[in-house]
C-alpha positions as CSV (number, residue, x, y, z in Angstrom):
1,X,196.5,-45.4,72.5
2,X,196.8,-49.3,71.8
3,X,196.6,-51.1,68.4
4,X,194.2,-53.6,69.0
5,X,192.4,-56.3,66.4
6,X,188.7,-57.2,66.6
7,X,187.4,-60.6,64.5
8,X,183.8,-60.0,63.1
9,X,181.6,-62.8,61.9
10,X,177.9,-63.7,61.6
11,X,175.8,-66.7,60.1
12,X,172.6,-65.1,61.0
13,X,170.4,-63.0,58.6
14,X,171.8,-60.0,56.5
15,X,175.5,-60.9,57.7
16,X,177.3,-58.3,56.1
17,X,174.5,-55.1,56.8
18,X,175.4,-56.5,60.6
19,X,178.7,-56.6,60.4
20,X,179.7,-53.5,59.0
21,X,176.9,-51.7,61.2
22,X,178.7,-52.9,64.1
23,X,181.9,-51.5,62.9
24,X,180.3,-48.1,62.3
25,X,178.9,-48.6,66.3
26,X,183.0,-49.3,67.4
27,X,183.7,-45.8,65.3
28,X,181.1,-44.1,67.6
29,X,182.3,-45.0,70.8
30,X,184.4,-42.7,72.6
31,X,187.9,-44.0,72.9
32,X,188.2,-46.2,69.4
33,X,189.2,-44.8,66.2
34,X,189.0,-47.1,63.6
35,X,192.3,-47.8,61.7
36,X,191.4,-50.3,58.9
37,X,188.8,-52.8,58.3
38,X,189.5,-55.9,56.3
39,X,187.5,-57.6,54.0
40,X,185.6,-59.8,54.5
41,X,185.1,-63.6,53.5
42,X,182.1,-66.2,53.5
43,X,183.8,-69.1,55.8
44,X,182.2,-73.0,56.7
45,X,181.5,-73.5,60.4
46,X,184.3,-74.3,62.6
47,X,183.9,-76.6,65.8
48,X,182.0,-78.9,66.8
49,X,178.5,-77.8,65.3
50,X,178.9,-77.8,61.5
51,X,175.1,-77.9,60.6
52,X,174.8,-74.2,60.5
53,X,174.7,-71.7,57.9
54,X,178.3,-70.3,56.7
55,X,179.9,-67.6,58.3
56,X,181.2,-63.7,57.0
57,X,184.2,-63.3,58.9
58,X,186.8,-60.1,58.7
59,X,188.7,-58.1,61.6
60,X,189.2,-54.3,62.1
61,X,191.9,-52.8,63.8
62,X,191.2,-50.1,66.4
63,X,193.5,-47.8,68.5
64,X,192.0,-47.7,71.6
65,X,192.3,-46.2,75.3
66,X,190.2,-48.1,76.7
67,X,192.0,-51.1,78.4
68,X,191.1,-54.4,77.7
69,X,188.7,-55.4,80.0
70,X,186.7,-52.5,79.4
71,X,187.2,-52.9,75.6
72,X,185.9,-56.9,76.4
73,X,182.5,-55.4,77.8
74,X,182.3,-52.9,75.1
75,X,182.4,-55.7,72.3
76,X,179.9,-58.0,74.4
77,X,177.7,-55.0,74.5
78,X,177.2,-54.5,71.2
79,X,176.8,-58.1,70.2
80,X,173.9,-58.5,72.6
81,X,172.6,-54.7,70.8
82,X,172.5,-57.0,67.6
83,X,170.6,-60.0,69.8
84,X,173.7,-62.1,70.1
85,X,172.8,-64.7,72.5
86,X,175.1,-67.1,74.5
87,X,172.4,-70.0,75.5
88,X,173.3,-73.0,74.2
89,X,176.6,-75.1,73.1
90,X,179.8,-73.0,72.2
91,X,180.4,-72.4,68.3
92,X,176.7,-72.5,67.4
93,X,174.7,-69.8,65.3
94,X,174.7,-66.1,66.0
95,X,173.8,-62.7,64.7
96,X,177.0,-61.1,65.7
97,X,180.7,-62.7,67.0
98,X,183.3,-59.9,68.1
99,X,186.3,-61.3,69.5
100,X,189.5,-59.4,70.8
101,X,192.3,-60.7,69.0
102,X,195.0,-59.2,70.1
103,X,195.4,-55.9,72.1
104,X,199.3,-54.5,71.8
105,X,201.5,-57.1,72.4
106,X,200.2,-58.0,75.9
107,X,199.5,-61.3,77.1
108,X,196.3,-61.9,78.9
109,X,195.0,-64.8,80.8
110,X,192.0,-64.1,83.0
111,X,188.6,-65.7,83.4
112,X,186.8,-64.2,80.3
113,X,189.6,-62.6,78.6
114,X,192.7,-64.3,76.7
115,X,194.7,-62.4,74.5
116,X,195.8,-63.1,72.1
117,X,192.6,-65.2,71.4
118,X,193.6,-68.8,72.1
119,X,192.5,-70.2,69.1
120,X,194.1,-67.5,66.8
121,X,196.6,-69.6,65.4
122,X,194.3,-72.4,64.1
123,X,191.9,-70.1,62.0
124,X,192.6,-69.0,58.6
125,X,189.6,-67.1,58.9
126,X,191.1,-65.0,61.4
127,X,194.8,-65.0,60.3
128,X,194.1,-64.2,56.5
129,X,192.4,-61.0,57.6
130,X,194.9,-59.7,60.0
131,X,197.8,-60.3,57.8
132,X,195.6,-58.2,55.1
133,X,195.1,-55.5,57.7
134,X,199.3,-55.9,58.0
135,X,199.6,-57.8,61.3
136,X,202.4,-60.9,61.2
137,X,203.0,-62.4,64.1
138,X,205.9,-61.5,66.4
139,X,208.1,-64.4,65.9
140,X,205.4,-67.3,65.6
141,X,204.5,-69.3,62.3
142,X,200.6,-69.1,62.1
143,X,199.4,-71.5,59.2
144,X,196.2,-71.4,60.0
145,X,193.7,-74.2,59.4
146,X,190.1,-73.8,57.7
């Protein structure tokens, strides 16, 4: 089993009702026990579309077998369950956002995946609710940015 951290977020509809249901879904699949869920935060838009409604964002951390390519499809999976679409410029609206974080401490840079996620360090909104789940980062100061 790996430790591994998930970001949630939504800006589209009831954000929390989706967010925690798809942290219940995570729980059901075989493979992922569920090891702490963070709070979660109302955030403004990041990027280059900021005429959008505000996001919820938390993280959960999962132990997992499944590696992380498969654990990749699994998270795409059930953000296109909750109608996540991805027409349309990068950063824009959405019903559901689950990002893999981090997965151990492996490194991975392949088409589609990068782990840790490559923006990690520049989001408060990502950093605030690892470091309450008890993730600090091995040797790296993360400040964040909102």
């Amino acid at each position: 089993m790996v430790r591994a951290y998930v970001g949630l977020g939504s800006n589209v509809g009831d954000r929390e009702t989706v967010l925690r249901e798809a942290v219940q879904r995570l729980a059901a699949e075989p493979g992922i026990e569920i090891v702490a869920v963070s709070s979660l935060r109302e955030t403004d838009p990041v990027g280059p579309i900021q005429e959008q409604p505000r996001f919820l964002n938390g993280a959960v951390a999962v132990e997992t077998s499944l590696a992380p390519r498969p654990l990749l499809e699994l998270l795409l999976r059930i953000e296109a369950e909750y109608g996540r679409r991805r027409e349309g410029p990068p950063g824009g609206p959405r019903t559901l956002d689950l990002d893999l974080l981090l997965y151990g401490a492996e490194e991975i840079d392949e088409p589609g995946l990068r782990v840790p996620h490559p923006r990690l360090h520049e989001r408060a909104f990502v950093l605030e609710p690892l470091a309450e789940l008890g993730w600090s980062p091995p040797g790296q100061s993360y400040t964040g940015s909102r």
